[in-house]
C-alpha positions in Angstrom: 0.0 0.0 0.0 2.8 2.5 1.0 4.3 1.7 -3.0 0.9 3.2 -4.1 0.7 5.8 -1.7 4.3 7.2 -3.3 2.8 7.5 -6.8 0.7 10.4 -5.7 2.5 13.8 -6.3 1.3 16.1 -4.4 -1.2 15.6 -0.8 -2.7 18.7 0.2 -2.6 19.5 3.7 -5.2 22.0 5.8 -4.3 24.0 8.7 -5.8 25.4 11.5 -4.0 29.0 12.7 -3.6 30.2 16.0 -4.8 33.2 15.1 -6.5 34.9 12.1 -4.1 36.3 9.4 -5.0 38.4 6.3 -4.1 37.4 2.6 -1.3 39.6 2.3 0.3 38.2 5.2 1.0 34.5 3.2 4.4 34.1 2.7 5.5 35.0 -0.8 8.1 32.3 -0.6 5.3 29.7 -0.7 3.8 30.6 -3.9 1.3 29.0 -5.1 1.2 26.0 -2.7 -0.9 28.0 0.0 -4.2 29.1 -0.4 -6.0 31.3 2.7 -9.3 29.6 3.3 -10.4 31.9 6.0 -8.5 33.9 8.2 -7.7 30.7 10.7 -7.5 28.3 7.6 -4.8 27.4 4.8 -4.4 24.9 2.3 -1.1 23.8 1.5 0.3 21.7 -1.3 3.4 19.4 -0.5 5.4 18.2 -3.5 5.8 14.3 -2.8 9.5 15.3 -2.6 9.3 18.2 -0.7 9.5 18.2 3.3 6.7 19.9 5.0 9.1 20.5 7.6 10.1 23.8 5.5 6.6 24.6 5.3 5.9 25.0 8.8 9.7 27.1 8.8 8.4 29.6 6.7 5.2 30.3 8.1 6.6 30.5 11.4 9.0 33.3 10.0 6.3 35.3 9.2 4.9 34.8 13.0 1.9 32.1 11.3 1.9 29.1 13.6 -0.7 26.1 13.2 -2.4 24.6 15.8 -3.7 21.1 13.9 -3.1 19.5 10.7 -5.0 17.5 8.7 -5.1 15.9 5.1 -7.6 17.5 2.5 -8.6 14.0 1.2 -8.5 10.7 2.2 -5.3 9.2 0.6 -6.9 6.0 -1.1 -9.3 8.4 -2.7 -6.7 10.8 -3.7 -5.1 7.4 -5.4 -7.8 6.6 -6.9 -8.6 9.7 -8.9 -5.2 9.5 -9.9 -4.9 6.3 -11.0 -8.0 6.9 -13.0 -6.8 10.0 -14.5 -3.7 8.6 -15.7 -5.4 5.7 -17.5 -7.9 8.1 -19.4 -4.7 10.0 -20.4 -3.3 7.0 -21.6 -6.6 5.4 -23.2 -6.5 8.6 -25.0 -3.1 8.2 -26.5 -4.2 5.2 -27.8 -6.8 5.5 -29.3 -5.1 8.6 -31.3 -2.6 6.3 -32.5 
């Protein structure tokens, strides 16, 4: 199962602030990967390879500090639409052969 779980390439991750922020307050640094849901919620992508350890580093530089975490999606689902997505792109290619 943890083979299957590594084909996924990014998990998106939501956290709970400590206290409310404003949009202009996101680190710049994070690009596109964070997403303010509300002013005590983010969204944050992680890169399979990527460590969300530096995540958490710079949003605590910029005084943001999270009091839980929690996945987006459950992981088998998030597998799942993957899988499925990669075998329509690859049912397309064939059939355009």
């Amino acid at each position: 199962m943890k083979s299957l779980f590594k084909r996924l390439n990014q998990e998106t991750y939501v956290l709970d602030l400590v206290q409310p922020i404003d949009s202009q307050v996101l680190p710049h640094e994070l690009n596109d990967s964070v997403r303010l849901v509300d002013p005590t919620t983010v969204e944050v992508d992680i890169a399979r390879n990527s460590s969300i350890n530096a995540v958490f580093e710079t949003l605590s530089k910029h005084d943001i500090h999270a009091i839980s975490i929690q996945t987006k999606s459950n992981r088998l689902e998030t597998l799942f639409m993957e899988l499925l997505r990669r075998e329509a792109i690859e049912m397309q290619a064939n059939q355009s052969e």
